[in-house]
Structure formats: C-alpha cells, structure tokens
C-alpha positions in Angstrom: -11.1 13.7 -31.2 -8.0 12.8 -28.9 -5.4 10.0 -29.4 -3.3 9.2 -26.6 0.1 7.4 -27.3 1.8 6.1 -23.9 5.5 4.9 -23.8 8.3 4.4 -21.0 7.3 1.1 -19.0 9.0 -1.3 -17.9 10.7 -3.6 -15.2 12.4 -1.6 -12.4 13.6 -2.9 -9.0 12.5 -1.6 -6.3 13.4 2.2 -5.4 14.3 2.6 -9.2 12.9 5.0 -10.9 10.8 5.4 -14.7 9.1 8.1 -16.6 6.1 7.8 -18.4 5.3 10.1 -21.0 1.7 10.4 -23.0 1.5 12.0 -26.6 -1.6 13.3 -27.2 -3.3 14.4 -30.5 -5.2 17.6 -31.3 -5.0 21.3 -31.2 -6.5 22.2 -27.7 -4.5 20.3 -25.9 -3.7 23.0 -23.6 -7.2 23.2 -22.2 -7.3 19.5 -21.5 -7.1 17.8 -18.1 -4.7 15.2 -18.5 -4.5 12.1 -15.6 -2.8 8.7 -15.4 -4.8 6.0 -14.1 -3.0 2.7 -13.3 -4.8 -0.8 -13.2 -3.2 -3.5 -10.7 -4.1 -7.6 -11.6 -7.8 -8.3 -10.2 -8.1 -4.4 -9.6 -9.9 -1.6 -10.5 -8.3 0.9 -11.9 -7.5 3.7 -9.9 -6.7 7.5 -10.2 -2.9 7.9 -9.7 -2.6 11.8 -10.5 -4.2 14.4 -12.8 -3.0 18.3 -14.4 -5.5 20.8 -15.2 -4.7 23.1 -18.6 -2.9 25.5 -15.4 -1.3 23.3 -14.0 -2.7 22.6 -10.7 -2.1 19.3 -10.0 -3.4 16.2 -7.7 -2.4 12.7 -7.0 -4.0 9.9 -4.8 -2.3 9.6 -1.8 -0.3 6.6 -2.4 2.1 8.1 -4.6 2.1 11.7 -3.1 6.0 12.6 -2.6 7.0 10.1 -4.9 5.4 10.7 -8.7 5.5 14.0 -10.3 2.9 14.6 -13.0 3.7 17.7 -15.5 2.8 18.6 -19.3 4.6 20.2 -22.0 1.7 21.8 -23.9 4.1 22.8 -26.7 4.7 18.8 -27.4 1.2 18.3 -26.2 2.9 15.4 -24.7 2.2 14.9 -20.1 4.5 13.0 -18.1 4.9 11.1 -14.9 8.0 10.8 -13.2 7.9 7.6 -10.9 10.8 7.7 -8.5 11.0 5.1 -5.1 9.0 2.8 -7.0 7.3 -0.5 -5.0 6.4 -3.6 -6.0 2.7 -2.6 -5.1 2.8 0.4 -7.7 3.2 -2.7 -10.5 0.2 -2.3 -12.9 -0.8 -1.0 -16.1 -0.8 2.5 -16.5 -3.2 4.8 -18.7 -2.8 7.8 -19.9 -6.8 9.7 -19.9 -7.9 12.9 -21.3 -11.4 14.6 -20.4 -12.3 17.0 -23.5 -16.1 16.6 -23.1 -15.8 13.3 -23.0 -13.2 10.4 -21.6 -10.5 9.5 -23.8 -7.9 6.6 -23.0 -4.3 5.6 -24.7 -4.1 1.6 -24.7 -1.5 1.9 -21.4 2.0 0.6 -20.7 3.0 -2.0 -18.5 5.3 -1.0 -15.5 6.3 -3.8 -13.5 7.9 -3.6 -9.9 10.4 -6.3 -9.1 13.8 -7.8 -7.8 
C-alpha cells in the first residue's frame, strides 16, 4: 500500500516559478517509479515527467528544459521544480506511483496567470 500526499500549488505569474513536492508512504519507496501527471480543464491527463528508483529520469516534451523532477528516497518524498511557468502548464497536478499497481495522491492545483 502507497499513500501519496502532494503540496506546493498555487497561483504564479507567468515565468514564476513553484515546487511541488509528493510524500509518499511505505518502506520500499526507493524501488518505486515515481511520475507527476497534470490534468488541464476538458483534458486528459497527461504524463509530465517520471524517476525510476535510479534515477533516470523523463519528461514529455513540453516541459523539457523547464521542470526538474528529483526524489529524496531518505524522506521518501519526489519533487518537481517548475521554473518559466506558462499559462498553458495551468492544471491539476498528481503525484503517481507504480508498485505493482497505480497509485495516485488527490493532486494540487497550480494555476498560471497575470
């Protein structure tokens, strides 16, 4: 069983900058692929980046250059640094872990605007 506990969204202007962060539950978190998906109004949600337990990571190519995903596995805790943020990355974001199976933390709201 994984719990996933999302926090850091917000409102940002334009070119700001946030940092989500997803706390995760259990004792293997280290072998878990950790991934942040983001759902847009009227729009599927979408793959935004993902870390494998060593750390290779991979990020859709809208973001590339601009988001940073990384994990602390002592905290069990992944992150994702959002820096020259756009109006068009406003959505809700989710933190996901695959362990056998999908598990999802309820998301956080990050909204892009002037």
């Amino acid at each position: 069983q994984v719990q996933l506990v999302e926090s850091g969204g917000g409102l940002v202007q334009p070119g700001g900058s946030l940092r989500l962060s997803c706390a995760a539950s259990g004792s293997i978190f280290r072998l878990v692929t950790m991934s942040w998906y983001r759902q847009a109004p009227g729009k599927q949600r979408e793959l935004v980046a993902s870390i494998i337990s060593g750390g290779r990571t991979n990020y859709v190519d809208s973001v590339k250059g601009r988001f940073t995903i990384s994990r602390d596995n002592a905290k069990k805790t992944v992150y994702l640094q959002m820096n020259s943020l756009k109006p068009e990355d406003t959505a809700v974001y989710y933190c996901h872990a695959l362990l056998g199976m999908n598990y999802w933390g309820k998301g956080t709201l990050v909204t892009v605007s002037s």
